[in-house]
C-alpha positions as CSV (number, residue, x, y, z in Angstrom):
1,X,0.0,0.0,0.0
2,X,1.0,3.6,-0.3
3,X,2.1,5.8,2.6
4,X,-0.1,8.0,4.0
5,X,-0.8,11.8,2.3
6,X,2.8,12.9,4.1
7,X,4.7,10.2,2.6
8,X,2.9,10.5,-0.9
9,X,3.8,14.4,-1.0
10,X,7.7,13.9,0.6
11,X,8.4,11.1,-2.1
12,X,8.1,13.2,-5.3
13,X,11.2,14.3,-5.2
14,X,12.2,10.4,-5.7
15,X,9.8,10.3,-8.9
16,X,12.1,9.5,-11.7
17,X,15.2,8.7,-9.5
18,X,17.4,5.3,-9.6
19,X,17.3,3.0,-6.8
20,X,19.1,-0.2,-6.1
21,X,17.3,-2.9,-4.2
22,X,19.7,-6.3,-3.8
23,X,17.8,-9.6,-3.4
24,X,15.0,-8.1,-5.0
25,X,13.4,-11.6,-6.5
26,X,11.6,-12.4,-2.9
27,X,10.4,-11.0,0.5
28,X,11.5,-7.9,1.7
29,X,13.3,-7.1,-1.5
30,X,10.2,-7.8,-3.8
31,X,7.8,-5.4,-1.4
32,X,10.2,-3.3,-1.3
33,X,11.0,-2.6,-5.1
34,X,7.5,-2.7,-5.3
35,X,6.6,0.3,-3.3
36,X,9.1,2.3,-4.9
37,X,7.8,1.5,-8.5
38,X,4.6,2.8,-7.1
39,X,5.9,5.8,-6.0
40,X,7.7,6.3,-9.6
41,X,11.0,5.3,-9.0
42,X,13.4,3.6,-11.7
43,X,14.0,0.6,-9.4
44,X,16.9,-1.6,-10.5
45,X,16.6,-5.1,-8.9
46,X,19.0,-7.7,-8.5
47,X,19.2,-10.9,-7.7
48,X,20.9,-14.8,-8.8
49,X,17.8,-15.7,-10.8
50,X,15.5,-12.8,-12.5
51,X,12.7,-15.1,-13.1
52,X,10.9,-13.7,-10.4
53,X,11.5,-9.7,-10.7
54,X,10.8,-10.1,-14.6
55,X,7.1,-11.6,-13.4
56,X,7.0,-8.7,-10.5
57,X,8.1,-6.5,-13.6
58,X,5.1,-7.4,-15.4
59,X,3.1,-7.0,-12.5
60,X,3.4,-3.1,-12.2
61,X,3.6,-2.3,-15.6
62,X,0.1,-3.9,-15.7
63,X,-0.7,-2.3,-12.7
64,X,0.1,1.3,-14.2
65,X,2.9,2.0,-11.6
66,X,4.8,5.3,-12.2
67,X,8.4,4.1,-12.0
68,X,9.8,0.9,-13.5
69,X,11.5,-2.2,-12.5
70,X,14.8,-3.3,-14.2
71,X,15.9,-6.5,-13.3
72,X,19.3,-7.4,-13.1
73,X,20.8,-10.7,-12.4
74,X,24.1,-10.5,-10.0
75,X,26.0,-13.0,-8.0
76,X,26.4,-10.8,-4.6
77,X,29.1,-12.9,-3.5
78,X,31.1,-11.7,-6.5
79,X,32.9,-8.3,-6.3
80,X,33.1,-8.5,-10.1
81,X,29.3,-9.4,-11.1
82,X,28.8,-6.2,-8.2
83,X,31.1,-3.9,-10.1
84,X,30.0,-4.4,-13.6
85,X,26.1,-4.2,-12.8
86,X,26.9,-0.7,-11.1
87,X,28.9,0.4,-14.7
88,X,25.5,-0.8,-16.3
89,X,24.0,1.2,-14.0
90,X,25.7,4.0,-15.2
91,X,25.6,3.8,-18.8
92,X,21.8,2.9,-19.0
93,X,20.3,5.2,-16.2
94,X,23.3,7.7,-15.1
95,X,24.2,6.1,-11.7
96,X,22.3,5.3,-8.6
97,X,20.6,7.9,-5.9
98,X,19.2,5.1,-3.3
99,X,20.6,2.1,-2.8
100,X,19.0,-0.2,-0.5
101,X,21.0,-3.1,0.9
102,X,18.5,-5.9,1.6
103,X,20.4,-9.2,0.5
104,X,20.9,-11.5,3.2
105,X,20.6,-14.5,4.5
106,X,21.3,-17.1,7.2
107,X,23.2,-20.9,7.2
108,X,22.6,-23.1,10.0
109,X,26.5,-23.5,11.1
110,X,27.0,-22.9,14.5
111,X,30.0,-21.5,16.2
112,X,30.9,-25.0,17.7
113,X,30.5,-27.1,14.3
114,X,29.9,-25.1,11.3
115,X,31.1,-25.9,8.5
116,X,33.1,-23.0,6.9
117,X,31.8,-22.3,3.5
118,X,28.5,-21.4,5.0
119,X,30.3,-18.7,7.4
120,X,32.1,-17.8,4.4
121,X,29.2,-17.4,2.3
122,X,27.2,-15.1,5.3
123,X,30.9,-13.0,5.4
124,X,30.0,-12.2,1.7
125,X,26.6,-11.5,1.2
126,X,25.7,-10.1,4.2
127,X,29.5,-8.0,5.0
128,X,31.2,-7.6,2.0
129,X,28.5,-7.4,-0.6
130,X,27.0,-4.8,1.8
131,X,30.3,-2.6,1.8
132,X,30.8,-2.9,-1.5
133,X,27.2,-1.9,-3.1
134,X,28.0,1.0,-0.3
135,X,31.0,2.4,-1.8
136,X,30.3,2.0,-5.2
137,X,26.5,3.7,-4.5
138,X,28.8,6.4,-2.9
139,X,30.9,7.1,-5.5
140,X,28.1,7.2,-8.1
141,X,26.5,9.8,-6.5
142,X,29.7,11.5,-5.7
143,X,30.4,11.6,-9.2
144,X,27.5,13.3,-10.4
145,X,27.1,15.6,-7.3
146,X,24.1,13.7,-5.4
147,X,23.6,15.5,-2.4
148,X,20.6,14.3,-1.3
149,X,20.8,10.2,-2.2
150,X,20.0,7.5,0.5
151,X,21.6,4.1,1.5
152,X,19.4,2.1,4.0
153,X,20.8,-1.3,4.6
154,X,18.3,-3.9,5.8
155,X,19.5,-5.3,9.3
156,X,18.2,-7.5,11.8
157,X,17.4,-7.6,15.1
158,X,20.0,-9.9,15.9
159,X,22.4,-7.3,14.9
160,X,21.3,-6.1,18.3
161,X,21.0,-9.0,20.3
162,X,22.1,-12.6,20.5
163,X,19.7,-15.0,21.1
164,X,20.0,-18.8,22.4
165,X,19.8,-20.5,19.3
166,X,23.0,-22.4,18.0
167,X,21.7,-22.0,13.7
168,X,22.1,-18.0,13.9
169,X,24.9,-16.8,15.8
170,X,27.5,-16.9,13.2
171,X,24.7,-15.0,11.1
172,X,23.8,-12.7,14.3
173,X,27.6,-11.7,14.0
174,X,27.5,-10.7,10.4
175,X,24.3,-9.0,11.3
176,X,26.5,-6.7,14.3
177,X,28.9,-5.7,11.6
178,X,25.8,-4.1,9.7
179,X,25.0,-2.1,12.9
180,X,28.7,-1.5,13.1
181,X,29.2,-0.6,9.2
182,X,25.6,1.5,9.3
183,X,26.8,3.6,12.4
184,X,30.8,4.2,10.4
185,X,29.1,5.1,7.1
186,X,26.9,8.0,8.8
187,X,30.3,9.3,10.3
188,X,32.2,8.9,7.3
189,X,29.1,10.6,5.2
190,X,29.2,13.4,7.6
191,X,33.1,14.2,7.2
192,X,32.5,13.9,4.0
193,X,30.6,16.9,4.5
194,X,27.8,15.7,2.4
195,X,23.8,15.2,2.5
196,X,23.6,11.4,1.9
197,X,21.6,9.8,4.3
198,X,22.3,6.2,5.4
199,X,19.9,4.3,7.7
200,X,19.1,0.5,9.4
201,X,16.0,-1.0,9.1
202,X,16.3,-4.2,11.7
203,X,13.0,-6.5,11.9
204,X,12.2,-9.2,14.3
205,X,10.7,-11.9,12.7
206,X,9.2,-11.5,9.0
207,X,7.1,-14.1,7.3
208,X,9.2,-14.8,4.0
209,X,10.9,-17.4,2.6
210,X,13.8,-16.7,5.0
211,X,13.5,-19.5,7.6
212,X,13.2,-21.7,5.0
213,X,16.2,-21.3,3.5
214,X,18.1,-21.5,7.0
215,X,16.5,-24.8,7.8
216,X,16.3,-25.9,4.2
217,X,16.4,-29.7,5.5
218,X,13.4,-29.4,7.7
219,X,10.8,-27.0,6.0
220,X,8.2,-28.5,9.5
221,X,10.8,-26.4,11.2
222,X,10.7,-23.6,9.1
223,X,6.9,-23.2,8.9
224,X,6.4,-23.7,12.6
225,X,8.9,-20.1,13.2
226,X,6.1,-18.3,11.1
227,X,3.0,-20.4,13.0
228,X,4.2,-19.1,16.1
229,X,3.6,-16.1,16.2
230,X,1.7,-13.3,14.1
231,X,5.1,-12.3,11.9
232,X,5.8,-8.9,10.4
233,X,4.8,-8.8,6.7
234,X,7.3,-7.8,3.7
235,X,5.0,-5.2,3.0
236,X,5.9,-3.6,6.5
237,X,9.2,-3.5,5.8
238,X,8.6,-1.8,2.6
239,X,6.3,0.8,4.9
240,X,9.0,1.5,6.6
241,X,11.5,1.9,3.5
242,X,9.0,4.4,2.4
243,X,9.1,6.4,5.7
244,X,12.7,6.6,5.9
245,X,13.1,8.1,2.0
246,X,10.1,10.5,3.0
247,X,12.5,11.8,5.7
248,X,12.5,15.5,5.3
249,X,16.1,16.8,4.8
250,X,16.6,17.2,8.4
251,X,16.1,14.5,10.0
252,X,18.0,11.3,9.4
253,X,16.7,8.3,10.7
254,X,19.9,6.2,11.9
255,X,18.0,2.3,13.1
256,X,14.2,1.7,13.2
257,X,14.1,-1.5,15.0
258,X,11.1,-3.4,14.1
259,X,9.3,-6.6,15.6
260,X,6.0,-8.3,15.7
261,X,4.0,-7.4,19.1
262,X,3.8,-11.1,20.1
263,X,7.6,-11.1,19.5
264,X,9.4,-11.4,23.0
265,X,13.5,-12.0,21.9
């Protein structure tokens, strides 16, 4: 859905504008690109498999959205697939203005007996991938005199708090650096003595396709996380996307920490 009348008004200035939303094919990513379509944003998309943002695509054109999707397939974990979709970027639609960090995800290795690949694989998707989309977004707007773009990285709650359970800690740690990272990037941004805005967006528990990735050998598991409580929706996160762009110029909003009501970790 669309923000209220206050959102509607302070997103017109995005009309037209280039975002970047990673792991756009599903969940947060997919409601996310959404909403900014539908507030008339060119919205490039990215994910390993295009499939689904070409259908999403579809979607809002038939829908008469304002903006447009792109989609864009890119290996995250792959400085090089990173680097040349951001020269894309440039050639077809100038550079990026918002980039929105939302690629992520969680393997079931514990600290005790994990195996190392799957740490490996969280260091770069949910660390590197991050930093990188961060400094090239930077320097595209840098290079074109952006004064005003926006980087919102999508965190986690456990990049606040570890909880007792053995399958995300090695994840929760990856999820500290983005707190970390978010919180070096506004101080950086500042001394740069520039108007960028960067922000955290950390959610409890969101029904997507998340836990069933993490306990992809026991989808009973997986379904039960969503079945016990009443979840935040991908749409909410999106909501909450579209509050943070809507921002007036003032006000930067560093972490909006987000969890269902029944959530109590």
């Amino acid at each position: 859905g669309r923000a209220g009348p206050c959102g509607a008004v302070a997103m017109e200035r995005w009309a037209g504008r280039v975002a970047l939303v990673t792991g756009a094919s599903v969940g947060i990513g997919a409601a996310v690109a959404r909403a900014l379509v539908q507030h008339g944003m060119k919205v490039v998309g990215c994910a390993r498999s295009v499939d689904k943002i070409e259908k999403l695509a579809a979607e809002c054109q038939s829908a008469g959205y304002p903006g447009t999707l792109i989609p864009y397939k890119c290996d995250l974990s792959n400085e090089e697939e990173i680097l040349s979709m951001f020269s894309a970027i440039k050639t077809l639609h100038q550079g990026v203005d918002v980039c929105i960090n939302n690629a992520g995800l969680a393997r079931p290795e514990p600290l005790l007996s994990g195996r190392t690949e799957g740490w490996r694989t969280m260091i770069d998707v949910n660390v590197m991938a991050v930093s990188i989309c961060t400094r090239e977004a930077y320097q595209s707007m840098k290079e074109r005199n952006i004064d005003d773009g926006h980087i919102i990285n999508i965190n986690s709650m456990n990049g606040h708090s570890v909880v007792p359970q053995s399958v995300v800690h090695f994840y929760s740690a990856t999820k500290y650096a983005v707190t970390a990272l978010t919180e070096g990037l506004r101080q950086e941004l500042r001394e740069a003595k520039t108007h960028i805005r960067a922000t955290c967006i950390s959610p409890g528990l969101v029904e997507t396709g998340f836990a069933f990735k993490l306990h992809d050998n026991d989808p009973e598991r997986a379904a039960a996380t969503y079945e016990s409580i009443r979840c935040l929706k991908a749409e909410d996160m999106a909501n909450a996307v579209i509050y943070v762009l809507s921002a007036p110029p003032h006000v930067q909003i560093g972490d909006i920490q987000m969890r269902p009501t029944e959530q109590i970790s």
